[in-house]
C-alpha positions in Angstrom: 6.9 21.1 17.2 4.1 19.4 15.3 1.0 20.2 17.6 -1.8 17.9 17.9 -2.9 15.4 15.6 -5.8 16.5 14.0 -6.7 13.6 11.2 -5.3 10.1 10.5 -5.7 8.8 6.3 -4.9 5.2 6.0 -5.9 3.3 3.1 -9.0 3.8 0.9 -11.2 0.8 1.1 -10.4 -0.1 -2.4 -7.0 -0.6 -1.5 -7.4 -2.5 2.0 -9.7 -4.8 0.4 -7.5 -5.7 -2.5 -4.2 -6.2 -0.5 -6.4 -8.3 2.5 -8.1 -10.3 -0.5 -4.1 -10.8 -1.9 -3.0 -12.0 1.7 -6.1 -14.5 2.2 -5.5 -16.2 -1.2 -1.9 -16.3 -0.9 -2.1 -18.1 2.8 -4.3 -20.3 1.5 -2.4 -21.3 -1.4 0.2 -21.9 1.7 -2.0 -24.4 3.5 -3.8 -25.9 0.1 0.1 -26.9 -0.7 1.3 -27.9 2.6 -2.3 -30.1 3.1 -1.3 -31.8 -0.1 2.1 -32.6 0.4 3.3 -36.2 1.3 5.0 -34.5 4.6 2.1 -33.9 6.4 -1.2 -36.6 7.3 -3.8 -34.3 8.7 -4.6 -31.2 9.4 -3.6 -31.4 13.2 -0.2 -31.7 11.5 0.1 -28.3 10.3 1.8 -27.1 13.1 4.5 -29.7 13.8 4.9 -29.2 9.8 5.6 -25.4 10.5 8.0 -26.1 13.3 10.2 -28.5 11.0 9.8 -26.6 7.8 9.3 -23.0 9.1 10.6 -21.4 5.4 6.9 -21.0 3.5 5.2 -19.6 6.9 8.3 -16.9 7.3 8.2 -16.0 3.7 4.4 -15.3 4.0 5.0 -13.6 6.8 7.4 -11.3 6.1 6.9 -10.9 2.4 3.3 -10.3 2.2 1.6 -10.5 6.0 3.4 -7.9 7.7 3.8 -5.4 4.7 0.1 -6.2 3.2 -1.2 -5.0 7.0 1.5 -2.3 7.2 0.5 -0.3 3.9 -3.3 -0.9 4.4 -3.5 0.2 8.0 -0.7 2.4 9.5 1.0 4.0 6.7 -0.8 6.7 5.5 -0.5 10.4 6.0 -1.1 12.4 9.7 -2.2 15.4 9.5 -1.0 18.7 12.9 -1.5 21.3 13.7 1.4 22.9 12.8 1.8 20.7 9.6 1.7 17.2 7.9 3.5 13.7 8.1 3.9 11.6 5.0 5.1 8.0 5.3 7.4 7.4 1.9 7.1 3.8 2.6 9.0 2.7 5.6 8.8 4.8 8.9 12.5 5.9 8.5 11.4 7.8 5.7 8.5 9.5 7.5 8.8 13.3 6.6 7.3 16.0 8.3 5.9 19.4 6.5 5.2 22.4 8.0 2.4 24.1 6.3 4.4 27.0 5.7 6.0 24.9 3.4 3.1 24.5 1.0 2.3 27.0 -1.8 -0.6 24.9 -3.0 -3.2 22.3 -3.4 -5.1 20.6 -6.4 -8.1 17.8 -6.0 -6.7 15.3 -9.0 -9.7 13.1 -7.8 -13.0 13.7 -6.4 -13.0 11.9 -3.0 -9.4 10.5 -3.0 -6.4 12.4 -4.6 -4.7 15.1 -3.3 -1.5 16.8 -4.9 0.1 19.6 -2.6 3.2 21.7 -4.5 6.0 23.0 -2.0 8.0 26.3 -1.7 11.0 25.1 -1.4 11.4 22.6 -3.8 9.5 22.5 -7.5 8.3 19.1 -6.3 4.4 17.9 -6.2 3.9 15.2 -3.5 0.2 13.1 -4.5 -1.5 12.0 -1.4 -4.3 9.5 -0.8 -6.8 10.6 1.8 -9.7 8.9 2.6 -11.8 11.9 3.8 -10.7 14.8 1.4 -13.1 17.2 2.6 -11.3 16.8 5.7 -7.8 17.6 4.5 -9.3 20.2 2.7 -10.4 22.0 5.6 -6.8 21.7 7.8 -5.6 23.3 4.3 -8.3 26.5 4.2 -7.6 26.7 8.0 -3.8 27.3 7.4 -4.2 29.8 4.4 -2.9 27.5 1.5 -4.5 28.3 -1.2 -6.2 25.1 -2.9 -8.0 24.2 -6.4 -10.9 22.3 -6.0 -11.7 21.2 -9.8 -11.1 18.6 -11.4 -9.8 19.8 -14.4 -6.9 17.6 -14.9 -7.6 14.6 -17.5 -6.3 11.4 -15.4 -4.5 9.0 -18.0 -5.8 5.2 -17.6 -3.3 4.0 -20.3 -0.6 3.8 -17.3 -3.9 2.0 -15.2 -3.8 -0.5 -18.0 -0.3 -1.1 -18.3 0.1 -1.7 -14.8 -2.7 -4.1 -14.7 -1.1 -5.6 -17.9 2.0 -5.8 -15.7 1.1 -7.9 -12.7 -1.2 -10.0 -15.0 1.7 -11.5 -17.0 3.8 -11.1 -14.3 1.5 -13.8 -12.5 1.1 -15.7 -15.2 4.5 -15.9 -15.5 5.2 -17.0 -11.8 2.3 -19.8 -11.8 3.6 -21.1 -14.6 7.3 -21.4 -13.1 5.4 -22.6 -9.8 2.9 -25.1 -11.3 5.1 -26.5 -14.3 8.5 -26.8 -11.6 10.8 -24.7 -14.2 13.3 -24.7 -11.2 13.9 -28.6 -10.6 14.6 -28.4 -14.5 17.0 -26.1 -14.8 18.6 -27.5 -11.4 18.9 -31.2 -12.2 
């Protein structure tokens, strides 16, 4: 039904490098804590610490590990010969789209952003693709008609206020962390 897999987009580097420089920093806040906790004498310790109090290591590990390598290296979009898979976020909302199905393409960035619109449904679907000339090509080889400028303005004020976002929103959390808001409010 889908043909052969022609192309593979993960990740852009931008992104891989961000969420693997998230998940080193955040395991070794892990070990900097558990290193200076009374519970532990050495570092030969770490593992026996683990074993008895396994609830930091799972939490990293299935809160940030497993889903930081999940979106930077599997999910991404897989391009057939008879038409496309996009990963929504988990696999069980992998869908599949037959190239019949697309009117149209538009290049919203140079080397990285790709907005198909479908016949069926007045719906645009933006896709990241690391090698956009690529993607490009599957499209003219299918007869989907494409535009290839880039004459749509991107809008950085939603850049900002996301960035505004997780920066308070980390201040926030290492304050709760660092100044122990939680033993207050419990005791």
């Amino acid at each position: 039904m889908k043909g052969k897999k022609l192309y593979k987009s993960t990740a852009i580097k931008s992104i891989k490098a961000l969420l693997l420089s998230i998940m080193i920093v955040l395991g070794a806040n892990i070990l900097i804590q558990v290193l200076q906790s009374d519970k532990i004498e050495r570092f030969s310790g770490l593992y026996d610490y683990f074993l008895f109090y396994p609830e930091d290591l799972l939490i990293y590990l299935l809160l940030i590990l497993i889903p930081g390598l999940y979106y930077s290296f599997i999910r991404g979009v897989v391009f057939y010969e008879n038409g496309l898979t996009v990963n929504k976020g988990f696999p069980f909302f992998n869908m599949f789209i037959p190239y019949s199905n697309i009117q149209s393409y538009e290049m919203l960035q140079d080397k990285h952003l790709i907005s198909i619109n479908l016949k069926q449904q007045e719906d645009d679907l933006m896709l990241s693709i690391k090698d956009i000339d690529r993607a490009v090509a599957i499209f003219d080889q299918n007869h989907i008609k494409g535009d290839l400028g880039n004459n749509v303005v991107i809008d950085y004020s939603n850049r900002r206020k996301l960035i505004l976002f997780f920066l308070v929103t980390g201040i926030f959390v290492f304050s709760w962390h660092y100044f122990s808001f939680t033993d207050l409010i419990i005791r």
